[in-house]
C-alpha positions in Angstrom: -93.3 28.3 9.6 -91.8 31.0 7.9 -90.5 34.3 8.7 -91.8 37.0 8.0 -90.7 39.6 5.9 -90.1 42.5 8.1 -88.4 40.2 10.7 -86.1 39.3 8.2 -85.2 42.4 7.0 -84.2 42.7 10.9 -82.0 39.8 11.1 -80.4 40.4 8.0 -79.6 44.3 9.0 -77.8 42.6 12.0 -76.1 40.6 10.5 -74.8 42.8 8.3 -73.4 45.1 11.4 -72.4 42.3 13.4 -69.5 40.7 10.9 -66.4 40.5 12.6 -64.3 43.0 11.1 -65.2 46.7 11.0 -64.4 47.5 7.5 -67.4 44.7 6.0 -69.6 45.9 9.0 -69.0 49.3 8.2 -69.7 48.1 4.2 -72.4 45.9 4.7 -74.5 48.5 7.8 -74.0 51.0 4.6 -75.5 48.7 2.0 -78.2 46.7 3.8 -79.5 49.8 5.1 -79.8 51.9 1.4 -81.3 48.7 -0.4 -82.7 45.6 1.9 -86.1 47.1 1.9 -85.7 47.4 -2.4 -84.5 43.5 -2.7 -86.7 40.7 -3.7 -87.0 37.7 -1.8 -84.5 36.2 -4.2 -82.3 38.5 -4.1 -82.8 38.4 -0.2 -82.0 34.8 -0.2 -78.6 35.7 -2.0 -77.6 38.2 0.1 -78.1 35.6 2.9 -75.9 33.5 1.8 -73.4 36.1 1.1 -73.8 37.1 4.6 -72.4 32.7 5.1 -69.5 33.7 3.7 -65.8 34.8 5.5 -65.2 38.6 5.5 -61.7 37.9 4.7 -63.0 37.1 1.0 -66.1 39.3 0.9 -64.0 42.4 1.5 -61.4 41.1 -1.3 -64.2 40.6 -3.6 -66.0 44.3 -2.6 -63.0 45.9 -2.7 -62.4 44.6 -6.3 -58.7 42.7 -5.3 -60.0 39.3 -6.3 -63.2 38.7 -8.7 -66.1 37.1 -6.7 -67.6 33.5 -7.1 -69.8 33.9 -9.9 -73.2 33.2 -8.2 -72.3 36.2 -6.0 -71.0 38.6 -8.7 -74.1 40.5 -9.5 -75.0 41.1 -5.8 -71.0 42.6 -5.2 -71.9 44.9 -8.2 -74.1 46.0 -6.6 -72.8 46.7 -3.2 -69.9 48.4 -5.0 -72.3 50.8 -6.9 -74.7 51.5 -4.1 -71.6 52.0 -1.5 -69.8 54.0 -3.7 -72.8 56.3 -4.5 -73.1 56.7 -0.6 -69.4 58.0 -0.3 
């Protein structure tokens, strides 16, 4: 059975508030809220498995100290761009 979308779009929003640290919730609740409802399912899928990862490195790779895996690289140039917009 799958899920569907707008349940998804759910689950991902908490999981992006719900990290561990407060700077990549405070990143992520920023991000996931300006563009979940724009991505494809794709693109959804990615950001998933971004969400898999520790924030130790997603917050090295957002803030631009280390250069991210490349399958995730377009998806951190964008959370860069769309947080930075926000600020």
């Amino acid at each position: 059975m799958t899920e569907a979308h707008d349940i998804r779009l759910k689950r991902l929003r908490m999981r992006s508030m719900r990290r561990g640290t407060k700077e990549m919730d405070m990143i992520l609740i920023r991000y996931s809220e300006a563009r979940l409802d724009a991505l494809s399912e794709a693109e959804l899928d990615g950001y998933e498995a971004l969400l898999s990862e520790n924030d130790q490195d997603l917050y090295q790779w957002v803030s631009g100290q280390v250069a991210p895996p490349q399958p995730f690289a377009a998806l951190i140039g964008d959370i860069r761009q769309t947080i930075g917009n926000a600020e």
